[in-house]
N, C-alpha and C positions, 0 to 999 in steps of 0.2 A: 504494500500500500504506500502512495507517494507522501510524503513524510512533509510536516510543515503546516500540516494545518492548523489553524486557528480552534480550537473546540470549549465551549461554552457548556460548563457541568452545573444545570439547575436543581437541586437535591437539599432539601429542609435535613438531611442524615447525615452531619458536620464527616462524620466518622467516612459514611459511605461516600460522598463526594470527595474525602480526600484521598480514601483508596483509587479509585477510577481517577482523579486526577495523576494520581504518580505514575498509574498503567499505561496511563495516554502518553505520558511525557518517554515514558521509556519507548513506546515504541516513534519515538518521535515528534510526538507532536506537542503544539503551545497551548498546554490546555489549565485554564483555571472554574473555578465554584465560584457559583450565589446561592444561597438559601432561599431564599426571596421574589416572589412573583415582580414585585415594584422594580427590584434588582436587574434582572432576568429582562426586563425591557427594556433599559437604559443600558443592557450589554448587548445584547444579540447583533446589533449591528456591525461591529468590530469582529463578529466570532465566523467563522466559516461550515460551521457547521453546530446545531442547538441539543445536548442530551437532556432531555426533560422528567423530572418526574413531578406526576400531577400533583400530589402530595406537598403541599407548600404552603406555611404559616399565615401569609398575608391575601393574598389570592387564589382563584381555583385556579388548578392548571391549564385546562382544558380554556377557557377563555384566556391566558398567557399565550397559550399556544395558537388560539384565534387574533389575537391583536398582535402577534409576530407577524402571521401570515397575510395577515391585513396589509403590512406593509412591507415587505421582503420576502425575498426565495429563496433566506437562508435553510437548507434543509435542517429540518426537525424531526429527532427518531425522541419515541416516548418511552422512557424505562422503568417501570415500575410494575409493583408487587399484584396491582387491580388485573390478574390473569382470562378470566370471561370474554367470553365472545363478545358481549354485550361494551365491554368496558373497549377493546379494541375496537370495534365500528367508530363508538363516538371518538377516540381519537384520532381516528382517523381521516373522521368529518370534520373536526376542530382542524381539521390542516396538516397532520405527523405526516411526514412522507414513511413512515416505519413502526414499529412498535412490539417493544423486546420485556418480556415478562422476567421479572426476579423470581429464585435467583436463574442467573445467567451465565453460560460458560464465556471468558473472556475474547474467544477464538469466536464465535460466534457475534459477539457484537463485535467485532473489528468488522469480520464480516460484512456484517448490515454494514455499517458505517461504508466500507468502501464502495458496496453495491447502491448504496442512498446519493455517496458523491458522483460517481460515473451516470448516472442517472442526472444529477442537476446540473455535471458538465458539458453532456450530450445536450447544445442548445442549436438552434439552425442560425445562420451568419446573420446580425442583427442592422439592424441601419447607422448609417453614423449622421451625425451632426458637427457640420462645418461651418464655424464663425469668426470671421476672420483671422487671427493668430490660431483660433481655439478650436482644438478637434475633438471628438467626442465617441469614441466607441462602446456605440450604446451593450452591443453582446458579452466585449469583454471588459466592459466597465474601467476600460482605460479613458486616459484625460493627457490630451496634449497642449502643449502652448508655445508655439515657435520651436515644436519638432519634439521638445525637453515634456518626458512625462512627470506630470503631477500625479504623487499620492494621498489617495483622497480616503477617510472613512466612507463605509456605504450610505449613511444620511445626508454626507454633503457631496455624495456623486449625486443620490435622486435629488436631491436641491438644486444641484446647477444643472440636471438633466432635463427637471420639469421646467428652468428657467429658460434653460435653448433651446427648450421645443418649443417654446412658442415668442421668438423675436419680436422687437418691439411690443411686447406687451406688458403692460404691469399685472401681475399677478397677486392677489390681494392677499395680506399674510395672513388673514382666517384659513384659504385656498392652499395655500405652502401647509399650513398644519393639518389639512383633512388630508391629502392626496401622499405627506411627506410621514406624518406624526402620529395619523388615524383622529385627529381630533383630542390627544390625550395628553398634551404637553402645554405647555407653558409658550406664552407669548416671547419671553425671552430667550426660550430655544431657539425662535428662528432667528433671534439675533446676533445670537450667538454661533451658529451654525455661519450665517453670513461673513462675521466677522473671522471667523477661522477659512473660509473657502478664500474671500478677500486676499489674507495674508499667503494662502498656499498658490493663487494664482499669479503671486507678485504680483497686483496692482489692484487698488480699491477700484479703480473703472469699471474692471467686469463686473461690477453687480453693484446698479442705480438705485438708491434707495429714493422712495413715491412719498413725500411725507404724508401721513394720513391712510396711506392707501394700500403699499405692498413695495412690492420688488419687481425688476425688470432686468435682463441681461444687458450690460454695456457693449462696448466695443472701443476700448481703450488705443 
Protein backbone atom coordinates (compact mmCIF):
# COMPACT_ATOMS: atom_id res chain seq x y z
CA UNK A 1 0.00 0.00 0.00
CA UNK A 2 1.59 3.48 -1.01
CA UNK A 3 2.61 4.88 2.06
CA UNK A 4 2.05 8.74 3.19
CA UNK A 5 -1.15 9.11 3.64
CA UNK A 6 -2.70 11.50 5.74
CA UNK A 7 -5.25 9.22 8.11
CA UNK A 8 -7.76 10.91 10.54
CA UNK A 9 -8.52 8.24 13.76
CA UNK A 10 -12.04 9.51 15.11
CA UNK A 11 -12.49 7.16 18.24
CA UNK A 12 -14.03 8.56 21.91
CA UNK A 13 -11.42 4.89 23.15
CA UNK A 14 -8.40 7.20 24.13
CA UNK A 15 -6.63 3.68 24.49
CA UNK A 16 -8.12 2.29 21.04
CA UNK A 17 -7.26 5.37 18.98
CA UNK A 18 -3.91 5.35 20.12
CA UNK A 19 -3.27 1.65 19.27
CA UNK A 20 -4.49 2.09 15.54
CA UNK A 21 -2.75 5.30 15.48
CA UNK A 22 0.94 3.64 16.17
CA UNK A 23 -0.21 0.70 13.55
CA UNK A 24 -0.89 3.23 10.91
CA UNK A 25 2.32 5.04 11.54
CA UNK A 26 4.24 1.89 11.29
CA UNK A 27 3.06 0.89 8.40
CA UNK A 28 3.77 4.35 7.01
CA UNK A 29 1.44 6.51 7.34
CA UNK A 30 0.73 10.38 9.19
CA UNK A 31 -1.82 9.23 11.15
CA UNK A 32 -3.25 11.11 14.36
CA UNK A 33 -6.86 10.85 16.85
CA UNK A 34 -9.86 13.06 17.82
CA UNK A 35 -12.29 11.83 20.22
CA UNK A 36 -14.77 14.29 19.27
CA UNK A 37 -17.44 14.64 16.61
CA UNK A 38 -16.89 18.92 16.97
CA UNK A 39 -13.02 17.80 16.50
CA UNK A 40 -13.42 15.39 13.65
CA UNK A 41 -14.85 18.24 11.46
CA UNK A 42 -12.40 20.94 11.94
CA UNK A 43 -9.83 17.91 10.94
CA UNK A 44 -11.08 15.99 8.06
CA UNK A 45 -10.11 18.29 5.69
CA UNK A 46 -6.32 18.16 6.10
CA UNK A 47 -6.68 14.09 6.43
CA UNK A 48 -6.78 11.86 3.32
CA UNK A 49 -8.44 9.45 4.20
CA UNK A 50 -11.44 9.42 7.69
CA UNK A 51 -11.53 6.10 10.23
CA UNK A 52 -14.62 6.78 12.20
CA UNK A 53 -16.21 5.28 14.83
CA UNK A 54 -19.83 6.27 15.47
CA UNK A 55 -19.50 6.07 19.01
CA UNK A 56 -18.52 9.77 20.15
CA UNK A 57 -19.13 12.00 23.21
CA UNK A 58 -20.27 15.05 21.70
CA UNK A 59 -22.05 14.17 18.52
CA UNK A 60 -23.75 11.19 16.66
CA UNK A 61 -21.44 9.68 14.28
CA UNK A 62 -23.57 8.91 11.79
CA UNK A 63 -24.50 12.75 11.10
CA UNK A 64 -20.36 13.43 11.46
CA UNK A 65 -20.05 11.34 8.94
CA UNK A 66 -23.13 13.12 6.88
CA UNK A 67 -21.69 16.76 7.24
CA UNK A 68 -18.05 15.25 6.04
CA UNK A 69 -19.67 14.19 3.03
CA UNK A 70 -21.70 17.17 2.64
CA UNK A 71 -18.79 18.79 1.86
CA UNK A 72 -15.67 16.58 0.78
CA UNK A 73 -14.69 13.19 -0.95
CA UNK A 74 -12.47 12.48 1.66
CA UNK A 75 -13.08 8.61 1.92
CA UNK A 76 -14.60 7.59 5.18
CA UNK A 77 -14.52 3.67 6.38
CA UNK A 78 -16.62 3.26 9.79
CA UNK A 79 -15.11 1.10 12.47
CA UNK A 80 -16.97 0.00 15.12
CA UNK A 81 -18.35 -2.51 17.56
CA UNK A 82 -22.54 -1.77 16.09
CA UNK A 83 -21.90 -5.30 13.80
CA UNK A 84 -25.94 -5.75 12.38
CA UNK A 85 -26.85 -5.52 9.04
CA UNK A 86 -29.04 -2.87 10.08
CA UNK A 87 -26.20 -0.79 11.61
CA UNK A 88 -24.04 -1.04 8.31
CA UNK A 89 -26.86 0.08 5.70
CA UNK A 90 -27.30 3.25 7.71
CA UNK A 91 -23.64 3.92 7.56
CA UNK A 92 -23.49 3.56 4.65
CA UNK A 93 -26.38 5.84 3.71
CA UNK A 94 -24.68 8.47 6.11
CA UNK A 95 -21.84 8.45 3.23
CA UNK A 96 -18.86 5.55 4.69
CA UNK A 97 -17.51 4.43 1.56
CA UNK A 98 -16.73 1.13 3.87
CA UNK A 99 -17.47 -0.38 7.09
CA UNK A 100 -15.34 -2.63 9.32
CA UNK A 101 -16.95 -4.29 12.60
CA UNK A 102 -14.61 -4.70 15.91
CA UNK A 103 -12.87 -6.52 16.76
CA UNK A 104 -10.96 -6.43 13.50
CA UNK A 105 -7.99 -8.26 12.01
CA UNK A 106 -5.23 -5.41 11.23
CA UNK A 107 -4.41 -7.00 7.63
CA UNK A 108 -7.84 -6.73 6.97
CA UNK A 109 -8.41 -3.13 7.52
CA UNK A 110 -5.20 -2.20 5.64
CA UNK A 111 -7.00 -3.92 3.21
CA UNK A 112 -10.31 -1.99 3.17
CA UNK A 113 -8.31 1.00 3.44
CA UNK A 114 -6.23 0.55 0.35
CA UNK A 115 -9.25 -0.90 -1.63
CA UNK A 116 -11.52 2.50 -0.37
CA UNK A 117 -8.23 4.63 -1.79
CA UNK A 118 -7.85 3.13 -5.36
CA UNK A 119 -11.50 3.59 -5.54
CA UNK A 120 -11.48 7.50 -4.69
CA UNK A 121 -8.35 7.77 -6.81
CA UNK A 122 -9.98 6.06 -9.98
CA UNK A 123 -11.59 9.65 -10.88
CA UNK A 124 -12.03 10.56 -14.91
CA UNK A 125 -9.76 13.69 -16.08
CA UNK A 126 -11.43 16.67 -14.59
CA UNK A 127 -11.61 20.21 -16.14
CA UNK A 128 -9.31 22.84 -15.27
CA UNK A 129 -9.68 26.55 -14.78
CA UNK A 130 -7.59 29.11 -16.38
CA UNK A 131 -7.08 32.80 -14.93
CA UNK A 132 -4.61 34.41 -15.86
CA UNK A 133 -1.40 33.64 -13.94
CA UNK A 134 -3.65 31.15 -12.04
CA UNK A 135 -4.37 27.42 -13.15
CA UNK A 136 -6.52 25.26 -11.42
CA UNK A 137 -6.69 21.45 -11.73
CA UNK A 138 -9.99 20.81 -10.65
CA UNK A 139 -9.37 16.59 -10.63
CA UNK A 140 -6.19 16.67 -9.03
CA UNK A 141 -6.78 19.46 -7.00
CA UNK A 142 -3.56 21.02 -7.86
CA UNK A 143 -3.14 25.17 -8.00
CA UNK A 144 -0.75 26.86 -10.15
CA UNK A 145 0.53 30.41 -10.21
CA UNK A 146 3.17 31.53 -13.00
CA UNK A 147 4.00 27.71 -13.44
CA UNK A 148 5.04 27.50 -9.31
CA UNK A 149 2.56 25.08 -7.58
CA UNK A 150 0.73 26.34 -4.51
CA UNK A 151 0.00 24.08 -1.55
CA UNK A 152 -3.37 24.57 -0.58
CA UNK A 153 -5.50 22.68 2.54
CA UNK A 154 -8.71 21.08 0.99
CA UNK A 155 -11.05 24.00 2.23
CA UNK A 156 -9.18 26.75 0.73
CA UNK A 157 -8.64 24.64 -2.68
CA UNK A 158 -12.82 24.46 -2.70
CA UNK A 159 -12.73 28.27 -1.76
CA UNK A 160 -10.69 29.43 -4.57
CA UNK A 161 -12.21 26.70 -6.66
CA UNK A 162 -15.91 27.84 -6.11
CA UNK A 163 -14.21 31.46 -6.50
CA UNK A 164 -12.88 30.72 -10.26
CA UNK A 165 -15.70 29.00 -11.39
CA UNK A 166 -17.54 31.73 -11.52
CA UNK A 167 -15.25 35.06 -12.67
CA UNK A 168 -16.37 38.35 -12.04
CA UNK A 169 -18.69 37.56 -9.70
CA UNK A 170 -19.19 38.39 -6.15
CA UNK A 171 -20.08 35.58 -4.21
CA UNK A 172 -21.90 36.21 -1.14
CA UNK A 173 -20.09 34.91 2.20
CA UNK A 174 -23.47 33.29 3.41
CA UNK A 175 -22.97 31.27 -0.24
CA UNK A 176 -18.99 30.51 0.45
CA UNK A 177 -20.37 28.91 3.87
CA UNK A 178 -23.39 26.61 2.53
CA UNK A 179 -21.48 25.32 -0.61
CA UNK A 180 -17.62 25.58 1.35
CA UNK A 181 -18.61 24.90 5.25
CA UNK A 182 -22.25 23.19 4.86
CA UNK A 183 -23.70 26.16 6.76
CA UNK A 184 -21.94 25.02 10.16
CA UNK A 185 -19.14 27.45 10.80
CA UNK A 186 -18.57 30.67 11.65
CA UNK A 187 -18.49 33.94 9.76
CA UNK A 188 -14.98 34.39 10.57
CA UNK A 189 -13.95 31.00 9.00
CA UNK A 190 -14.27 32.41 5.75
CA UNK A 191 -12.15 35.16 6.62
CA UNK A 192 -9.83 33.45 7.74
CA UNK A 193 -9.65 30.96 5.14
CA UNK A 194 -9.30 34.16 2.68
CA UNK A 195 -6.63 35.58 4.56
CA UNK A 196 -4.57 32.40 4.40
CA UNK A 197 -5.37 31.49 0.51
CA UNK A 198 -4.36 35.46 0.06
CA UNK A 199 -0.80 34.94 1.71
CA UNK A 200 -0.21 31.38 -0.14
CA UNK A 201 -1.01 32.95 -3.52
CA UNK A 202 1.56 35.79 -2.87
CA UNK A 203 -0.74 38.54 -3.52
CA UNK A 204 -3.97 39.92 -1.78
CA UNK A 205 -5.27 40.70 -5.42
CA UNK A 206 -6.59 37.24 -6.13
CA UNK A 207 -9.38 37.59 -3.89
CA UNK A 208 -11.41 41.08 -3.90
CA UNK A 209 -13.01 41.47 -0.87
CA UNK A 210 -17.22 43.09 -1.69
CA UNK A 211 -17.73 45.03 1.40
CA UNK A 212 -21.16 44.09 2.75
CA UNK A 213 -21.58 41.53 0.27
CA UNK A 214 -18.82 38.44 -0.38
CA UNK A 215 -15.81 37.64 -2.31
CA UNK A 216 -14.86 37.72 -5.84
CA UNK A 217 -11.66 36.39 -7.62
CA UNK A 218 -9.11 39.10 -8.72
CA UNK A 219 -6.71 39.14 -11.37
CA UNK A 220 -3.74 40.75 -9.96
Amino acid sequence: MPSGRRVLVVDADTACAASLVTQLRRHGHDAFGVRRGEAALRAHEDADLVLLDPELPDLDGLEVCRAIRSVSRVPVIIVTARASELDCVLGLQAGADDYVAKPYGLRELMARIEAVMRRAEWQPAAREIRHGRLHIDVGSREVLVDGEEVALTRKEFDLLCLLASHPDTVIPRKQLLQQVWGDSWSRRTVDTHVSSLRGKLGDSGWIVTVRGVGFMLGNP
